[in-house]
MDTraj code that builds the backbone (N, CA, C; nanometers):
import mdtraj as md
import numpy as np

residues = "UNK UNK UNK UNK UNK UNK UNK UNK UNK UNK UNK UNK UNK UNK UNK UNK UNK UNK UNK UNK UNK UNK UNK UNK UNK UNK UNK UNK UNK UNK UNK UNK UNK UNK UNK UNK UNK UNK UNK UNK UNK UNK UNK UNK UNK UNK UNK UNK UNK UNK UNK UNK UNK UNK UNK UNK UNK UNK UNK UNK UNK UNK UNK UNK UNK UNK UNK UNK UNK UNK UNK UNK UNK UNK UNK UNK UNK UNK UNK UNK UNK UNK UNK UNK UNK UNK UNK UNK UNK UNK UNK UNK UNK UNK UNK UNK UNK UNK UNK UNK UNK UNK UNK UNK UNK UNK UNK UNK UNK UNK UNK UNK UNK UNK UNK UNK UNK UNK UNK UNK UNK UNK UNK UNK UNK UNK UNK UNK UNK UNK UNK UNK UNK UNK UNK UNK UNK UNK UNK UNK UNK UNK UNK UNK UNK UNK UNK UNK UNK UNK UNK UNK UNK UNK UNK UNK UNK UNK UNK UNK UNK UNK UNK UNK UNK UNK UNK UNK UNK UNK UNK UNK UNK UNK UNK UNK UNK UNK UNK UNK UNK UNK UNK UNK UNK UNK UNK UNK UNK UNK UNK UNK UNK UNK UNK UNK UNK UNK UNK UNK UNK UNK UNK UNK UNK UNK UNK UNK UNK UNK UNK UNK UNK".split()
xyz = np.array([
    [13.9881, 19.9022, 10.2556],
    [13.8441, 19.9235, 10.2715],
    [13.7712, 19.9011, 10.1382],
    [13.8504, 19.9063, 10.0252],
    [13.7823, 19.9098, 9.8837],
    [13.7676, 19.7998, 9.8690],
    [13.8898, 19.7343, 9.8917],
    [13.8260, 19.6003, 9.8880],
    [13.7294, 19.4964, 9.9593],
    [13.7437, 19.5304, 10.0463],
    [13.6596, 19.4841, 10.1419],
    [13.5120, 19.5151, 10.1167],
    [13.5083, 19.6003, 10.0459],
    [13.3373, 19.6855, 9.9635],
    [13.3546, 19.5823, 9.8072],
    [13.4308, 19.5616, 9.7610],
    [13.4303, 19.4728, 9.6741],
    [13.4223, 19.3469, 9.6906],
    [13.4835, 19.2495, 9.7719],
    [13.4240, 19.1538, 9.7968],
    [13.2790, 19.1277, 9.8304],
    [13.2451, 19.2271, 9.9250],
    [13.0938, 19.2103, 9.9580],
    [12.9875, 19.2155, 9.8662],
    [13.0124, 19.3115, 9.7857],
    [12.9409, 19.3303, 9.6391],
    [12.9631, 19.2465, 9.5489],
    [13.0787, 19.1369, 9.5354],
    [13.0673, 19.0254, 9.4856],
    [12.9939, 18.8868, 9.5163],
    [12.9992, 18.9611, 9.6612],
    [12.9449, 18.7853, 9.7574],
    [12.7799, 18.8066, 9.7478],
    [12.7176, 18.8936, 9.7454],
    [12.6081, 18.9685, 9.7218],
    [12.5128, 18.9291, 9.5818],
    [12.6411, 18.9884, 9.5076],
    [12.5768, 18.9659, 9.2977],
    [12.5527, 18.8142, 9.3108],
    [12.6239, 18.7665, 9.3657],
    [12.6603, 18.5684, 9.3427],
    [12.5457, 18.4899, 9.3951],
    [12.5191, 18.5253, 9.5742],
    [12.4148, 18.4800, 9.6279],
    [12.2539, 18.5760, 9.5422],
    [12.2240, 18.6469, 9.5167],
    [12.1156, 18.6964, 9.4196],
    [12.1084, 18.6136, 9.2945],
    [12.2316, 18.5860, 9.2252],
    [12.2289, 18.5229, 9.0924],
    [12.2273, 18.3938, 9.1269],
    [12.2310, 18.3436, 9.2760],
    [12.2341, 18.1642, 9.2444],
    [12.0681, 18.1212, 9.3242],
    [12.0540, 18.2648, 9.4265],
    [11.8652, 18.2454, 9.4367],
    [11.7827, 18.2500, 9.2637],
    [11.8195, 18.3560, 9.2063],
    [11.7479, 18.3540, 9.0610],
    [11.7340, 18.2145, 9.0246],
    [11.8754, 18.1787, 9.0102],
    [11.8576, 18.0455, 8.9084],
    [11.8247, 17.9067, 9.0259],
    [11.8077, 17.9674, 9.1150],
    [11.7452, 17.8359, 9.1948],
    [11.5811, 17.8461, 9.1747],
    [11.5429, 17.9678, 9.1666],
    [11.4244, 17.9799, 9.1386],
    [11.3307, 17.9138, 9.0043],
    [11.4081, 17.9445, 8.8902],
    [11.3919, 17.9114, 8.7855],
    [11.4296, 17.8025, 8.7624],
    [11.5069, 17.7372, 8.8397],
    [11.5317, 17.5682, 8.7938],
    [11.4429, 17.4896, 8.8683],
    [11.3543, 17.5545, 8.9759],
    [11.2599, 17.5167, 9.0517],
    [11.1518, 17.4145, 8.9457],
    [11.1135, 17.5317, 8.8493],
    [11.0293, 17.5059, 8.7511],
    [11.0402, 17.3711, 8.6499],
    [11.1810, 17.3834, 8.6375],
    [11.2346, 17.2856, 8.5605],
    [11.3547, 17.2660, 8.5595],
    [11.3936, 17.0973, 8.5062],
    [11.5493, 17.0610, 8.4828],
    [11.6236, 17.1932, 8.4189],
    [11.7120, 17.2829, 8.4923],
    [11.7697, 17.3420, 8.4091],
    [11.9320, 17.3397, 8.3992],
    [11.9977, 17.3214, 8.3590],
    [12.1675, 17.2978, 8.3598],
    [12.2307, 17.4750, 8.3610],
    [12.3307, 17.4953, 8.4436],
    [12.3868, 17.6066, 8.4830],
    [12.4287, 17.6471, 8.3524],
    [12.3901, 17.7778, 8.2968],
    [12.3908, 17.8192, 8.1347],
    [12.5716, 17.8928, 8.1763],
    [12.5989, 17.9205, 8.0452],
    [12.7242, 17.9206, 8.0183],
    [12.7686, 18.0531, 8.0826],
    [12.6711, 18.1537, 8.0775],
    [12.7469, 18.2632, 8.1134],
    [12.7456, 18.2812, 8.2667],
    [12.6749, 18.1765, 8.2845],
    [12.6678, 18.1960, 8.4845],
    [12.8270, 18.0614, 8.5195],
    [12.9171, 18.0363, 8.4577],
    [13.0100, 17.9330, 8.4494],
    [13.0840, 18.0040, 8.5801],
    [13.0915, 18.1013, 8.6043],
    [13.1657, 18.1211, 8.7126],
    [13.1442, 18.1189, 8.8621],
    [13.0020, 18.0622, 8.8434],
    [12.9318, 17.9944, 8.9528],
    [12.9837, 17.8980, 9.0153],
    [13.0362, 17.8063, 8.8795],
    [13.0483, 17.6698, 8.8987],
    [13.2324, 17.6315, 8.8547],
    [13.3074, 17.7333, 8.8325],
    [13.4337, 17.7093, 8.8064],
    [13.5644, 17.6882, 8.9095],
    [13.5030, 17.7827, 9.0479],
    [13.6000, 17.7269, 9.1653],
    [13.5571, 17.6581, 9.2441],
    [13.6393, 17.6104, 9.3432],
    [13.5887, 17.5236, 9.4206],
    [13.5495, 17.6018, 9.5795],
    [13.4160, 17.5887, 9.6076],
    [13.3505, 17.6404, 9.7011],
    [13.4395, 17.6207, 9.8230],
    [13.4460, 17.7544, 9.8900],
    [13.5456, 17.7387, 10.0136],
    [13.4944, 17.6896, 10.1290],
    [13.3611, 17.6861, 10.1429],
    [13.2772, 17.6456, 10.2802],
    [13.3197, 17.4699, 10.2694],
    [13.2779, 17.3970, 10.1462],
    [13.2855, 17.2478, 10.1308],
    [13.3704, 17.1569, 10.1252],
    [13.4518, 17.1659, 10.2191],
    [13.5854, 17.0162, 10.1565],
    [13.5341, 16.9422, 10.0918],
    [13.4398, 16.8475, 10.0488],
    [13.3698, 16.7426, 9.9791],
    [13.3349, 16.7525, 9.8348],
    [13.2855, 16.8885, 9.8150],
    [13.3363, 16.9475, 9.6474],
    [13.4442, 16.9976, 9.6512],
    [13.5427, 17.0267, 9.6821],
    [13.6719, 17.0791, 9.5895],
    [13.6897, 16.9639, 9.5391],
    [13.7824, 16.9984, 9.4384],
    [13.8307, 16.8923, 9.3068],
    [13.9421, 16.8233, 9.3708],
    [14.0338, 16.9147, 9.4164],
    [14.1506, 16.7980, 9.5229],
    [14.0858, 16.6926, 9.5447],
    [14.0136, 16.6851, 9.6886],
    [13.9211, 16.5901, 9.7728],
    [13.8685, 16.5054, 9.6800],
    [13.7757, 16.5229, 9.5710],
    [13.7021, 16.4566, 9.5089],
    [13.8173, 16.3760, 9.4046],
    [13.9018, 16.4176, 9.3623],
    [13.9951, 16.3351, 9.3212],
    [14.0858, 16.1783, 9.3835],
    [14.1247, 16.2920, 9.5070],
    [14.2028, 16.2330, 9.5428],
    [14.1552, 16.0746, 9.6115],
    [13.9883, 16.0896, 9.6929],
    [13.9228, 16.0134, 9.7268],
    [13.8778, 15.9197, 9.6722],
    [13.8857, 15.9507, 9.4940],
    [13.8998, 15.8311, 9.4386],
    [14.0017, 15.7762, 9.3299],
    [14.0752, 15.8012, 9.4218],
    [14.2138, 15.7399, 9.3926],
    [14.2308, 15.7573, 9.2654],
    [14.2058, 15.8038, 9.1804],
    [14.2561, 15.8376, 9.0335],
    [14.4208, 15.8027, 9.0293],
    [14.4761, 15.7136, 8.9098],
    [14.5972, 15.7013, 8.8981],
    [14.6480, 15.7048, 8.8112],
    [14.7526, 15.7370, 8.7388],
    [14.7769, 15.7045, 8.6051],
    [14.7599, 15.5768, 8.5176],
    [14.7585, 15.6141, 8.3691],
    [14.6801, 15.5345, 8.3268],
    [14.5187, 15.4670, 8.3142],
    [14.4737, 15.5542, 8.4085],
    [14.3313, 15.5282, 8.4030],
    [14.2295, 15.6128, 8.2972],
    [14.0982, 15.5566, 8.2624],
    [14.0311, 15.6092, 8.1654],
    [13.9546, 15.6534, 8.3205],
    [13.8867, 15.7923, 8.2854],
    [13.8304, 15.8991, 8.3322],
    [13.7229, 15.9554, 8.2829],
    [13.5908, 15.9185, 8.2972],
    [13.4586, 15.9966, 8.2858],
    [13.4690, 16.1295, 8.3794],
    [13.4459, 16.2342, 8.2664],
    [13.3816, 16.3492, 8.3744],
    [13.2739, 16.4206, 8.3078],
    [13.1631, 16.3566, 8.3904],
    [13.0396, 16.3617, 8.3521],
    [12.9479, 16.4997, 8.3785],
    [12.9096, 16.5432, 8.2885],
    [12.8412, 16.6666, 8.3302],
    [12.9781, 16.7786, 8.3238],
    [13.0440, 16.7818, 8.3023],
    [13.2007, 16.8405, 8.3365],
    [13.1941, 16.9822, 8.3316],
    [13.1433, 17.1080, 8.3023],
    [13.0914, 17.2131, 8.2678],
    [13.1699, 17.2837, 8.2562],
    [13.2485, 17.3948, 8.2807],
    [13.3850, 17.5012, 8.2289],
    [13.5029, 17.3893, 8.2738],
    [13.4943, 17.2874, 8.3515],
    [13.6177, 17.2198, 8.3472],
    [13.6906, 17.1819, 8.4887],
    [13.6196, 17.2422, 8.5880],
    [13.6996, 17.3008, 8.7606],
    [13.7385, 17.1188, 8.7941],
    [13.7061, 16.9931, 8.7124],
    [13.7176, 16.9029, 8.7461],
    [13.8232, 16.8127, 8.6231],
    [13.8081, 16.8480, 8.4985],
    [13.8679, 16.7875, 8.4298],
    [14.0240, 16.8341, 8.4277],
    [14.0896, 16.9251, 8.4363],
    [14.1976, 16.9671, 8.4697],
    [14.2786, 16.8198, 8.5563],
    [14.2302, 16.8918, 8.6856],
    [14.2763, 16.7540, 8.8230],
    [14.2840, 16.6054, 8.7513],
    [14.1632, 16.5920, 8.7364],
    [14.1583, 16.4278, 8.6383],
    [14.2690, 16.4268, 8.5430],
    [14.3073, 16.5379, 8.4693],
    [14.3869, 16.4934, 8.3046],
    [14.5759, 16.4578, 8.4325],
    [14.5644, 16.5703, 8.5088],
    [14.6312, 16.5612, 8.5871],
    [14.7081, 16.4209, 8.6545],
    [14.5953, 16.3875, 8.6945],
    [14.6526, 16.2391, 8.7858],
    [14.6460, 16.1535, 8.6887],
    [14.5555, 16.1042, 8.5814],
    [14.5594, 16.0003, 8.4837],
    [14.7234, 15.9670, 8.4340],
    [14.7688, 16.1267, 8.4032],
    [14.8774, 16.1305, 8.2927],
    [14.8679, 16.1105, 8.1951],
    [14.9924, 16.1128, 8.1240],
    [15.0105, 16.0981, 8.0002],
    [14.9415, 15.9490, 7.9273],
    [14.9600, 15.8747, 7.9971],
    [14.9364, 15.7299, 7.9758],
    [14.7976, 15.7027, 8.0097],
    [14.6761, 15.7997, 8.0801],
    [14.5974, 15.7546, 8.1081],
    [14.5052, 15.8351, 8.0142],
    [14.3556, 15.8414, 7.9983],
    [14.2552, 15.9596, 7.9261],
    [14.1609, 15.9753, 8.0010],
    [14.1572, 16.0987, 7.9651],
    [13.9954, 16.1798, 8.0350],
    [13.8802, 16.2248, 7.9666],
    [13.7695, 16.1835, 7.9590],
    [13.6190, 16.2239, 7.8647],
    [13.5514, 16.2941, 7.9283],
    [13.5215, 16.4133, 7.8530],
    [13.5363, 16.5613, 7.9584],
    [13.3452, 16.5502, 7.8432],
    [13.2560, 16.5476, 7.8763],
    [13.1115, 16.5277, 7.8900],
    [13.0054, 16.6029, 7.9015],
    [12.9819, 16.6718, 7.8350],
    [12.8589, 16.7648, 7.8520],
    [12.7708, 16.8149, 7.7262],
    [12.6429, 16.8256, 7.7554],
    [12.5429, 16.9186, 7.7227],
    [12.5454, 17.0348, 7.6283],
    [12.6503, 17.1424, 7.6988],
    [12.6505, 17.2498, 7.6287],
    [12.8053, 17.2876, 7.5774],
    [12.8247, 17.2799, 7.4416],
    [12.8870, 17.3340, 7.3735],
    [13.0139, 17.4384, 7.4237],
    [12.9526, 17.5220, 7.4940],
    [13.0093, 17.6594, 7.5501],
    [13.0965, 17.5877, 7.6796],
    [13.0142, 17.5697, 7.7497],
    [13.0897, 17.4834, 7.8451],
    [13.2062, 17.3832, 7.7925],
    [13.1836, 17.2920, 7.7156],
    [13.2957, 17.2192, 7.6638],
    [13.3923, 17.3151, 7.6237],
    [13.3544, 17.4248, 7.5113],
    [13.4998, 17.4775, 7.4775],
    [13.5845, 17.5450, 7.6174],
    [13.5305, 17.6151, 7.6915],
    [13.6049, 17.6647, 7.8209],
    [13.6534, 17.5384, 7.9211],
    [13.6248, 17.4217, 7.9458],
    [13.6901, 17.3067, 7.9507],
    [13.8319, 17.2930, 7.8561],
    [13.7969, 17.3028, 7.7458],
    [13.8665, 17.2474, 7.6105],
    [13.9937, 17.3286, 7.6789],
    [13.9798, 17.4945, 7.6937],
    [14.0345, 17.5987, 7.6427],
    [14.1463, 17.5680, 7.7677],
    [14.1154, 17.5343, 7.9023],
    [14.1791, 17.5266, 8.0311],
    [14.2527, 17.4143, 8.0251],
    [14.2157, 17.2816, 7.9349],
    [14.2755, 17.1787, 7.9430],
    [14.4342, 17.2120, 7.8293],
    [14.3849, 17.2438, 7.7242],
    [14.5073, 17.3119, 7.6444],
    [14.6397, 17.4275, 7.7026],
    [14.5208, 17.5125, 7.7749],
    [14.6484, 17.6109, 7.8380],
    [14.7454, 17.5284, 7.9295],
    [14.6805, 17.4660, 7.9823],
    [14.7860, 17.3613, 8.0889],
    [14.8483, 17.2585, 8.0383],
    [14.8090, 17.2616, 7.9396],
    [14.9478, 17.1487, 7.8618],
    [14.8972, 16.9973, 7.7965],
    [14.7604, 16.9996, 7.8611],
    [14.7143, 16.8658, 7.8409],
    [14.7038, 16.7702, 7.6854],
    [14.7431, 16.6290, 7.6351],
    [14.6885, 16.6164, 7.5784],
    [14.6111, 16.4968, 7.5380],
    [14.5781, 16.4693, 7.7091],
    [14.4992, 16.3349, 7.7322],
    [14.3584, 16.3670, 7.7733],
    [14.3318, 16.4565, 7.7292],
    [14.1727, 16.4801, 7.7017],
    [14.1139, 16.4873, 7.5752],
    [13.9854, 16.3950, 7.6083],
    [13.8657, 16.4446, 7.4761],
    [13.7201, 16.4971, 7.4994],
    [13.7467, 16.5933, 7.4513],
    [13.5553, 16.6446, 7.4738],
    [13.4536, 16.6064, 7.3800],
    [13.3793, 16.5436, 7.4715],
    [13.2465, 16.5112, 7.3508],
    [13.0860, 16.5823, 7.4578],
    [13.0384, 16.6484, 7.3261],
    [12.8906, 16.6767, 7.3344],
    [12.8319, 16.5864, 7.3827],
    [12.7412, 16.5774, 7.4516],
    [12.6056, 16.4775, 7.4582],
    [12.5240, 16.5317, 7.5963],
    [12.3840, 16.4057, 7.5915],
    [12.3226, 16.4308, 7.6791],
    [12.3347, 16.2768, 7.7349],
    [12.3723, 16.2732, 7.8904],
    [12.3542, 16.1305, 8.0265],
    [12.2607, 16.0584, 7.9387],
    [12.2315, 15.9727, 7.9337],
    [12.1076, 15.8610, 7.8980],
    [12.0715, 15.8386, 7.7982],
    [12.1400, 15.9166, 7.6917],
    [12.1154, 15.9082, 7.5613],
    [12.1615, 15.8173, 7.4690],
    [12.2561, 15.6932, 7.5400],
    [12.3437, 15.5910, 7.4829],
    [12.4675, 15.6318, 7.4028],
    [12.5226, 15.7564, 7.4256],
    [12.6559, 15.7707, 7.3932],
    [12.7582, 15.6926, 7.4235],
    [12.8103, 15.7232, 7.5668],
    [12.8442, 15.6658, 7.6190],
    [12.9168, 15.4601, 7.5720],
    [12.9961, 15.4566, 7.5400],
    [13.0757, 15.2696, 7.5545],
    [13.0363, 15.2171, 7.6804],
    [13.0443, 15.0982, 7.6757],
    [13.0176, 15.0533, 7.7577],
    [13.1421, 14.9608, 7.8128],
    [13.1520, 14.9648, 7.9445],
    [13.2116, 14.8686, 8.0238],
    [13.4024, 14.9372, 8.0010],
    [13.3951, 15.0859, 8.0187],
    [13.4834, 15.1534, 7.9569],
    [13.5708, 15.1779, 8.0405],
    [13.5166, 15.3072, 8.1277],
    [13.5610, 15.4056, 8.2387],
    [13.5894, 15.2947, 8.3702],
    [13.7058, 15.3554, 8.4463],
    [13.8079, 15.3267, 8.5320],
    [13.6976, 15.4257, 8.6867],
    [13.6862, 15.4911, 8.5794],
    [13.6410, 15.6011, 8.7435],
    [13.5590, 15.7252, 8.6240],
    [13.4460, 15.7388, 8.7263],
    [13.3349, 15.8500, 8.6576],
    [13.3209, 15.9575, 8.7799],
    [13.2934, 16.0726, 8.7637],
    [13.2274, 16.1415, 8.8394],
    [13.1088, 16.2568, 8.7647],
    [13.0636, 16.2998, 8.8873],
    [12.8985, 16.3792, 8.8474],
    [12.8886, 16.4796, 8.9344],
    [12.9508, 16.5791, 8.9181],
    [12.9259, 16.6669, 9.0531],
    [12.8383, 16.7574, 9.0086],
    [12.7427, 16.7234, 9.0993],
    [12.6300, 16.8395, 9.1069],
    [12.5827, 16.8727, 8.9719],
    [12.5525, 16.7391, 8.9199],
    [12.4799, 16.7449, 8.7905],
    [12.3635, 16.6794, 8.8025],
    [12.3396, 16.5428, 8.8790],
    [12.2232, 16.4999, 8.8611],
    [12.0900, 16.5526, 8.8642],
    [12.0603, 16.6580, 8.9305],
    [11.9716, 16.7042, 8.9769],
    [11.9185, 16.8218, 8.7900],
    [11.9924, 16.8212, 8.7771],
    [11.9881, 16.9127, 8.6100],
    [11.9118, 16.8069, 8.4760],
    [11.9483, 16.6456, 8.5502],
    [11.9066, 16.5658, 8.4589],
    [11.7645, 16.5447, 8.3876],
    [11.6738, 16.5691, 8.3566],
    [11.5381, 16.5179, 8.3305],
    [11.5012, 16.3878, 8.3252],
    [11.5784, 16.2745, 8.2878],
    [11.5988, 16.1511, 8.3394],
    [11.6821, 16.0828, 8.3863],
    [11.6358, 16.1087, 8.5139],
    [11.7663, 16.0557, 8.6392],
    [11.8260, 15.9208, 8.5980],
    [11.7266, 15.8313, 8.6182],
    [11.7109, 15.6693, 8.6025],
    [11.8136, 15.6661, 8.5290],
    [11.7858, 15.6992, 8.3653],
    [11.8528, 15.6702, 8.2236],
    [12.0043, 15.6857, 8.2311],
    [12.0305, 15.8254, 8.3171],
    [12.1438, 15.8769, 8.2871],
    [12.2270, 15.8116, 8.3761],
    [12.2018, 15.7315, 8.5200],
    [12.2722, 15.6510, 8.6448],
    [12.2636, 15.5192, 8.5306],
    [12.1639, 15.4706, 8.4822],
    [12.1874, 15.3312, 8.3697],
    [12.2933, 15.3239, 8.3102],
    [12.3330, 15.4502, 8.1982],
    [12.3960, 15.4919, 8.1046],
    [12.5651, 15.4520, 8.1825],
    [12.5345, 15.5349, 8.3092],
    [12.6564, 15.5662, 8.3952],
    [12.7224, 15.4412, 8.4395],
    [12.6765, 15.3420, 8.4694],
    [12.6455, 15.2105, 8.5398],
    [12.7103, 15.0578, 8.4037],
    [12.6192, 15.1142, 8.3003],
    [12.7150, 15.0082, 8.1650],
    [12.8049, 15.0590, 8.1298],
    [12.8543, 15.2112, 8.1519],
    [12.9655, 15.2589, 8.0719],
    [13.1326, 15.2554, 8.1731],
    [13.0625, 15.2286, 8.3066],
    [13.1937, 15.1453, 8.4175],
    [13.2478, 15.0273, 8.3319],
    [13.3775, 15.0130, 8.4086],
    [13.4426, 14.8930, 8.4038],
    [13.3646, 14.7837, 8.5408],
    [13.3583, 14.6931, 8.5048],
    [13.3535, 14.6160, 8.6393],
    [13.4217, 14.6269, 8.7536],
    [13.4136, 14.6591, 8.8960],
    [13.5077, 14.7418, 8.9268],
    [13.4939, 14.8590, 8.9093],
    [13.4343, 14.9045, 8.8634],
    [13.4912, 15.1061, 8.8364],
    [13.4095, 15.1517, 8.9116],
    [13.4341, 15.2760, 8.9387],
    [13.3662, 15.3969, 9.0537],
    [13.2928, 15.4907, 9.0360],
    [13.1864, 15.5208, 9.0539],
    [13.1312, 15.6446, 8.9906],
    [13.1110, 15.7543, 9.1622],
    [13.1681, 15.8644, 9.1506],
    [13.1573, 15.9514, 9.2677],
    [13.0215, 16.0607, 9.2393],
    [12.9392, 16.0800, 9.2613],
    [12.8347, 16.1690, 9.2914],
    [12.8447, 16.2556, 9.4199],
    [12.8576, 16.3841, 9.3028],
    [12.8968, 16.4767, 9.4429],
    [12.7473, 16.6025, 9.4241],
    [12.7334, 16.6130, 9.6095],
    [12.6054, 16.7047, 9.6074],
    [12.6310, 16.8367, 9.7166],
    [12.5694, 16.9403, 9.6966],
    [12.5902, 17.0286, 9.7990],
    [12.4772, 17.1138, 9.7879],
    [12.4094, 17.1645, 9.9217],
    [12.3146, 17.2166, 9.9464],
    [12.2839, 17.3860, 9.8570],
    [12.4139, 17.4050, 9.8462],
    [12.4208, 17.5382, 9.7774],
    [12.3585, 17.5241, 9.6072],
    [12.3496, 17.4252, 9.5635],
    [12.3376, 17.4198, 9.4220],
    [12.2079, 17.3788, 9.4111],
    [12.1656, 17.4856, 9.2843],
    [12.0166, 17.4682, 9.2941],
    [11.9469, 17.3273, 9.2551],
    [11.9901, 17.2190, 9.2270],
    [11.9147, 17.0562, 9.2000],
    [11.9584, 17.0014, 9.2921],
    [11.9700, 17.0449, 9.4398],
    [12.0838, 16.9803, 9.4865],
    [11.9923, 16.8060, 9.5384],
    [12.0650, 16.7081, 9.5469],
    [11.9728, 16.5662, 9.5815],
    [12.0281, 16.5091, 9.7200],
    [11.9167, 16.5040, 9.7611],
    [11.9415, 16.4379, 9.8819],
    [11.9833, 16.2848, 9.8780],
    [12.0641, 16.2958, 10.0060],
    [12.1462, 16.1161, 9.9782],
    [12.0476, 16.0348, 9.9749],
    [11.9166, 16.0097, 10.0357],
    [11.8140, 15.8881, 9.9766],
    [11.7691, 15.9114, 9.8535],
    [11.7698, 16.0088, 9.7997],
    [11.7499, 16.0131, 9.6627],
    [11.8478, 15.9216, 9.5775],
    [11.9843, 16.0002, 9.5942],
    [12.1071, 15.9600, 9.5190],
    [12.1045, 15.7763, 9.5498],
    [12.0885, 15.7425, 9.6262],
    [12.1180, 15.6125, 9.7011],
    [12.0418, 15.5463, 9.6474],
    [11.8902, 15.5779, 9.6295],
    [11.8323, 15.5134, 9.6010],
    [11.8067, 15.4432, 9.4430],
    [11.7802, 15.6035, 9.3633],
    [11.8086, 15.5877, 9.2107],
    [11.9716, 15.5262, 9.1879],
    [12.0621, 15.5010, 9.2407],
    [12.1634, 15.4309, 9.2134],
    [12.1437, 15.2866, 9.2565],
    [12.1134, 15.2080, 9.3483],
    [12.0927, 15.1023, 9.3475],
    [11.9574, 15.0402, 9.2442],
    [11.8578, 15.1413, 9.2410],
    [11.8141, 15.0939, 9.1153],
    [11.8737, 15.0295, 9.0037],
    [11.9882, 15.1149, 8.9502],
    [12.0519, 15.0328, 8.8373],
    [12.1359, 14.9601, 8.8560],
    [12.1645, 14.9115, 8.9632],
    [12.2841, 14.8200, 9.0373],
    [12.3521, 14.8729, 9.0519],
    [12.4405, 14.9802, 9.0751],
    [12.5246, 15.0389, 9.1300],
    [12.4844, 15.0124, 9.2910],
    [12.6315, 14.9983, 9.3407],
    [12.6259, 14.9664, 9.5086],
    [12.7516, 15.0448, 9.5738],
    [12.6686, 15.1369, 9.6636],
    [12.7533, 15.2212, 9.7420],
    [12.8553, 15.1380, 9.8303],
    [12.9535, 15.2486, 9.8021],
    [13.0950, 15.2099, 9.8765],
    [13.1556, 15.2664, 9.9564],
    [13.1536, 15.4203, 9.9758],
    [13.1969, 15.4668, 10.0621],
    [13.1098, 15.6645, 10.0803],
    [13.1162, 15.7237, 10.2042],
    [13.0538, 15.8198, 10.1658],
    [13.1529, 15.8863, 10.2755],
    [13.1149, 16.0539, 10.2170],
    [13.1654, 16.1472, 10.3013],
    [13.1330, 16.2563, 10.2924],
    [13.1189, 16.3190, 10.4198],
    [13.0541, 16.4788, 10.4489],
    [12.9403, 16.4449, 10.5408],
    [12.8701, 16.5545, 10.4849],
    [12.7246, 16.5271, 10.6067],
    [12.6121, 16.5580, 10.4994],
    [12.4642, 16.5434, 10.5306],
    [12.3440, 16.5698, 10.4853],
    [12.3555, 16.6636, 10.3626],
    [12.4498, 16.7546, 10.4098],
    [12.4179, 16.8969, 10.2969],
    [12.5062, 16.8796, 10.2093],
    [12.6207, 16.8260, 10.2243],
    [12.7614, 16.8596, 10.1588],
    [12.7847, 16.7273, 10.1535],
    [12.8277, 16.6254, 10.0289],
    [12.8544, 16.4571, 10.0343],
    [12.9385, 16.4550, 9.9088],
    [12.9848, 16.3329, 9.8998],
    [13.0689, 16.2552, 9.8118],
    [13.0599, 16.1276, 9.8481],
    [12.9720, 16.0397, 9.7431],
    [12.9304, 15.8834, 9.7653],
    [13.0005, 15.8446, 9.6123],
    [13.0667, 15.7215, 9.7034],
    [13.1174, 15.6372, 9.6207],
    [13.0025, 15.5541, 9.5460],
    [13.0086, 15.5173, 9.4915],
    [12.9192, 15.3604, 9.3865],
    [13.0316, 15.2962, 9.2787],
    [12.9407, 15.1490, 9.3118],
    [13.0745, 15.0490, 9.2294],
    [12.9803, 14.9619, 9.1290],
    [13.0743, 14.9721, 9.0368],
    [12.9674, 14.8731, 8.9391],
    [13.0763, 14.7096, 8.9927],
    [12.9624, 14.6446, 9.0519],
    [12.9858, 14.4557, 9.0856],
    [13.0845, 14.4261, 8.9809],
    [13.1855, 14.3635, 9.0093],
    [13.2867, 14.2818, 8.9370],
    [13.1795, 14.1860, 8.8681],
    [13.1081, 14.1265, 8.9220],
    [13.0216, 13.9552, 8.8758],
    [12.9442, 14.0416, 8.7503],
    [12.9203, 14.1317, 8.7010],
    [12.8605, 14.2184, 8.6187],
    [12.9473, 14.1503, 8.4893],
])
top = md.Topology()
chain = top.add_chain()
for i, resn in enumerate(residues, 1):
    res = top.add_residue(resn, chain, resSeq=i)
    for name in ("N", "CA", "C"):
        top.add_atom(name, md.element.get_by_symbol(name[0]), res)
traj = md.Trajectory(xyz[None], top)
């Protein structure tokens, strides 16, 4: 019974703390701050389409591959990636905030990894190489961006020809983007959808940067 009073009082604090910050990101681009990371560290049980399995596995990640993980925040994604790449492959674990990178950093080390690198930055800011990454993903970051355009550009030269970028969205997260949104600001920069999955609320869309590129 205690527990059962504890879960509820957890499921409770979580949905209050993710109306707050939906509220306040209403106002503005805001990126999930560090100490709310446990928002964003497991994988939501309602969504097959965000867990990190699924989103991995769907795009075929293999060893040896270079690995964008964009927006990457405590890490619930770079793990899986350092994972399937292997030893032989690397992963660029990507973000904003500092805090977030080291708890990335900290999860990728405990597990043994040492085909990851974390770098600071902000999407659109021309960090990013170009014509690099094997496979990118963005889960449930775009919507945090202040310039969408820049940061799908950024995303788009820093593919291989050939390479994949997965954009993952879910209704629960406060920027969340609707697929004509996503669809649309991605073919803007030439990126061309390839495959999609889930429904309206809950998705995972493929985009390919053109070989003829």
């Amino acid at each position: 019974m205690t527990g059962t009073i504890s879960a509820i009082l957890v499921i409770v604090v979580a949905v209050l703390v993710t109306i707050g910050w939906r509220l306040a990101s209403s106002r503005r681009s805001l990126p999930c701050p560090v100490w709310l990371r446990w928002l964003v560290e497991l994988d939501n049980p309602f969504t097959k389409t965000n867990r990190a399995s699924f989103i991995v596995e769907s795009l075929a990640v293999s060893p040896g591959m270079t690995v964008l993980d964009a927006g990457c925040g405590p890490g619930r994604l770079t793990v899986p990636l350092a994972t399937s790449v292997g030893p032989t492959g690397h992963v660029v674990a990507f973000d904003l905030q500092p805090g977030m990178l080291a708890r990335a950093k900290a999860k990728t080390e405990s597990a043994g990894y040492t085909n990851t690198e974390f770098v600071a930055g902000s999407l659109g800011d021309g960090m990013l190489p170009a014509n690099h990454f094997d496979r990118a993903v963005l889960v449930t970051v775009l919507g945090e961006i202040p310039d969408r355009t820049a940061a799908l550009t950024e995303l788009f030269r820093t593919l291989k020809p050939g390479g994949i970028l997965a954009i993952v969205e879910v209704i629960f997260d406060p920027h969340f983007q609707s697929r004509k949104t996503v669809t649309d600001l991605s073919a803007s920069t030439g990126l061309r959808e390839r495959a999609f999955f889930g429904h309206s609320w809950a998705y995972v869309i493929h985009f390919e940067k053109p070989n003829e590129v």
